[in-house]
C-alpha positions in Angstrom: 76.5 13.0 50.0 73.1 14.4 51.7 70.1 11.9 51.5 67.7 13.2 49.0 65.2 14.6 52.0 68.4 17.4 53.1 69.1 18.8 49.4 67.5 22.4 49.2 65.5 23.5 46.1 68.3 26.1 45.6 71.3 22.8 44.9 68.9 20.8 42.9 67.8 24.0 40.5 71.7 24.6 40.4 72.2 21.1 39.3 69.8 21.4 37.1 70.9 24.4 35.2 74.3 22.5 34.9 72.9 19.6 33.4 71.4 22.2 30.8 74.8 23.7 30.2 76.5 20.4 29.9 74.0 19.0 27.6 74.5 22.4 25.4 77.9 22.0 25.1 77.4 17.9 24.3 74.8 19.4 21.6 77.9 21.8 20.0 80.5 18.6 20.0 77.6 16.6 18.6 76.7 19.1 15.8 80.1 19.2 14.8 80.4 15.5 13.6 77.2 16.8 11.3 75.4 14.0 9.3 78.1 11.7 9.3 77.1 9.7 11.8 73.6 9.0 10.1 75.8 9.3 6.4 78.0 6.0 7.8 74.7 4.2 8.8 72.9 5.0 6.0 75.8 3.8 3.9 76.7 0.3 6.0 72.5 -0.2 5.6 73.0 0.3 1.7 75.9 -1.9 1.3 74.5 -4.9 3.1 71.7 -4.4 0.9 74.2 -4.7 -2.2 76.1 -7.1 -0.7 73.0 -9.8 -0.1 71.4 -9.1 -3.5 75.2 -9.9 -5.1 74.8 -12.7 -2.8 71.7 -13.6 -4.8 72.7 -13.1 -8.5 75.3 -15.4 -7.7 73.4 -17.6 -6.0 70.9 -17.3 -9.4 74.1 -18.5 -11.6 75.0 -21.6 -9.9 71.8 -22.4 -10.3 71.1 -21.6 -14.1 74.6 -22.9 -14.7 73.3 -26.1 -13.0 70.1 -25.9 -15.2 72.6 -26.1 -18.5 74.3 -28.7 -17.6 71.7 -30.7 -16.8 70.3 -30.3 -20.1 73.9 -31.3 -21.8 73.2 -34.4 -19.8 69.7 -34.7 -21.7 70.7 -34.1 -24.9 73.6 -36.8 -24.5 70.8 -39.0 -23.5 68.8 -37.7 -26.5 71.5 -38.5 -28.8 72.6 -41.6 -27.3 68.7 -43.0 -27.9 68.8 -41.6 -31.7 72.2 -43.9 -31.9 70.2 -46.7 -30.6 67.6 -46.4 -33.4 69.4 -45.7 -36.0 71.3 -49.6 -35.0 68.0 -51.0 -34.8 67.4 -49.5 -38.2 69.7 -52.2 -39.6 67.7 -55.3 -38.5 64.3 -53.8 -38.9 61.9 -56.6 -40.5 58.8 -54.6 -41.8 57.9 -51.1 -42.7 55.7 -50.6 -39.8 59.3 -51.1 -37.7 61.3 -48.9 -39.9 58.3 -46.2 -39.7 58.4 -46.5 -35.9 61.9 -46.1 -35.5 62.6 -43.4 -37.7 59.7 -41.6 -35.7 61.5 -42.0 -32.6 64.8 -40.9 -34.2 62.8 -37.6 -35.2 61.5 -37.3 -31.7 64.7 -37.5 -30.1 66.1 -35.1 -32.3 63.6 -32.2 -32.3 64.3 -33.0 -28.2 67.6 -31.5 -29.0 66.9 -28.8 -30.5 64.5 -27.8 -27.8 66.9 -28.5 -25.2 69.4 -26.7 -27.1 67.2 -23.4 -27.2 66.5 -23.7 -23.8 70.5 -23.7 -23.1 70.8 -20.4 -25.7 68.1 -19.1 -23.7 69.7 -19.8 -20.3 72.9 -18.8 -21.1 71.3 -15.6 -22.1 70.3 -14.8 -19.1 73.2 -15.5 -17.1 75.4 -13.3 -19.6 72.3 -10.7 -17.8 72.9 -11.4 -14.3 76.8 -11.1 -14.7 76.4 -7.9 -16.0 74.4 -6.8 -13.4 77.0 -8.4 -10.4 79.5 -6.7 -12.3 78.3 -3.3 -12.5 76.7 -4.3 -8.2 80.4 -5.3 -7.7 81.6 -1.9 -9.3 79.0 0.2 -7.2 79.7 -1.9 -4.1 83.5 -1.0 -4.2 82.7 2.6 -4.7 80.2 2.9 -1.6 82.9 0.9 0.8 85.4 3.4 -0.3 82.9 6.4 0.7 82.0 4.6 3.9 85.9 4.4 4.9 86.2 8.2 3.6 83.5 9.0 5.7 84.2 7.0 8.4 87.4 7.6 9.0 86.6 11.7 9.5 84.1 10.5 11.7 86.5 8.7 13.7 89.0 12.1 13.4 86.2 14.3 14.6 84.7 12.1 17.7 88.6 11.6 18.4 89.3 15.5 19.0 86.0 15.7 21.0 85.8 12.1 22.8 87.7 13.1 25.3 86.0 16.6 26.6 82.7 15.0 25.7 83.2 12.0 28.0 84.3 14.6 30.9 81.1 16.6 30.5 79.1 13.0 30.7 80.9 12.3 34.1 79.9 15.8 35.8 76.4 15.1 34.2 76.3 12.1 36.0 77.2 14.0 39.1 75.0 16.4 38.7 71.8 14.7 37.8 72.2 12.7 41.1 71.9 15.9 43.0 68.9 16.9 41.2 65.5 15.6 41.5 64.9 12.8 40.0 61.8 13.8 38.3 62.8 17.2 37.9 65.8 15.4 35.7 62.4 13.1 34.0 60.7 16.6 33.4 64.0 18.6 31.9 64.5 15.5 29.5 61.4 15.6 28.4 61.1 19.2 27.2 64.6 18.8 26.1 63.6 16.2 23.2 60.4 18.2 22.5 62.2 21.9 21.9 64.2 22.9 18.9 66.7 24.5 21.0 67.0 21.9 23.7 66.3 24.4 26.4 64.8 22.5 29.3 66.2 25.3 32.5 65.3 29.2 31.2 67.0 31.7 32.7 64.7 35.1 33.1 66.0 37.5 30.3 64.4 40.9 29.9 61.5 40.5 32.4 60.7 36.9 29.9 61.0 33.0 29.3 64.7 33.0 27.7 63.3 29.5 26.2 59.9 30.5 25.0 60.4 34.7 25.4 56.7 34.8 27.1 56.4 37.5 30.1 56.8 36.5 33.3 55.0 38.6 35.9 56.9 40.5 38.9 55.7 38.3 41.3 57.0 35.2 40.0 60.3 36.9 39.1 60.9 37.1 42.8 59.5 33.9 43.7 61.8 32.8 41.1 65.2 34.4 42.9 64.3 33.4 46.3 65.1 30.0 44.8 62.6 28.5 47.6 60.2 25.9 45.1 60.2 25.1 41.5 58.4 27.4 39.0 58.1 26.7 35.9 57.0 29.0 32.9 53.4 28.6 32.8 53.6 29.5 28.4 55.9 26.3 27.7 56.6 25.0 30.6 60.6 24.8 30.6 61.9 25.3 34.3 62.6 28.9 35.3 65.3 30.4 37.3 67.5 33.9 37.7 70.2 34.8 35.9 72.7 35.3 39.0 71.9 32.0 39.7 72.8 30.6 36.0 76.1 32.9 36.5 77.3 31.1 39.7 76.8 27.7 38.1 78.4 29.0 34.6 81.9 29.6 36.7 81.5 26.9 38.7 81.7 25.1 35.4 84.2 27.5 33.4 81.5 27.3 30.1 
């Protein structure tokens, strides 16, 4: 290939222009897949999100379930002390004594109660939290369905396109080494900051085919000698002649 120094203006604005008709082709294979790309994503994002709080509740569970039977453990402790007493009761040698223990009897047995409220309570709110994992669990299943659904027309769609898209990339590639390197910078640029992702306008009716602003006589034949780079002064897309965007158009069959 010729050193950067021997390609003309003429092969690099040609290159150019092909790079704008293979990226508006790409555009076309790419708008047919439509919002399922960002519809998978979105739905991948939401079920890791489901899947890390059902994570969590059962996570919470363990934990609660943990909580209750530590406090069986208590109240067997509780009771085992009221047992105690209540032996001591037998041998007891004075009021004061029998007070005393009897005291402690009605202390360890109020304990249970508590304890045993606290368990209601915490049993409570597990019955809560496996509610909510199995209406999360419910949900989850019906999003990983959709996401297959979706995915797998995704997969049918890139699948009828992969192919032709990945031989447009290759002549892109091809292309863009015969252009100008910053000339490619500059196309990308106005590319990503148009609606219509025309960075190379052809001259349609005496105007911008990008922007439709005039373009005055002179620069329309500066513009087919195809002897520097003009660019439309309005928005600033690269400009060059139709006869020239017809020669590259059959070169490419588009």
């Amino acid at each position: 290939m010729a050193g950067a120094s021997e390609i003309s203006i003429e092969q690099k604005l040609k290159a150019l222009y092909k790079l704008q008709l293979i990226d508006t082709k790409i555009d076309k294979l790419t708008a047919i897949r439509g919002e399922l790309p960002m519809e998978v994503s979105d739905l991948e994002d939401d079920i890791i999100g489901h899947e890390t709080r059902f994570t969590n509740l059962l996570a919470e569970v363990k934990k609660l379930e943990d909580v209750i039977s530590s406090n069986k453990t208590k109240i067997a402790d509780a009771k085992a002390l009221a047992k105690k007493y209540e032996k001591q009761l037998e041998n007891v040698k004075n009021n004061r004594e029998f007070d005393a223990l009897n005291k402690e009897i009605e202390i360890q047995g109020l304990e249970q109660q508590a304890i045993e409220k606290r368990i209601k309570n915490t049993q409570f709110e597990i019955e809560q939290k496996k509610e909510s994992i199995e209406v999360l669990r419910k949900d989850l299943e019906g999003r990983k369905m959709d996401l297959n659904q979706k995915k797998a027309e995704l997969d049918t769609i890139v699948a009828e396109t992969q192919k032709e898209e990945n031989e447009l990339i290759k002549v892109r590639t091809e292309a863009a080494k015969v252009a100008d390197e910053r000339l490619v910078h500059s196309y990308d640029r106005i590319r990503k900051s148009v609606k219509n992702g025309i960075g190379v306008a052809t001259i349609e009716r005496e105007s911008c085919s990008g922007c439709f602003a005039g373009i005055p006589p002179q620069r329309q034949s500066d513009i087919k000698q195809r002897k520097k780079i003009i660019v439309c002064e309005n928005c600033g897309r690269v400009l060059t002649d139709s006869l020239l965007a017809d020669e590259v158009s059959q070169e490419l069959h588009l």
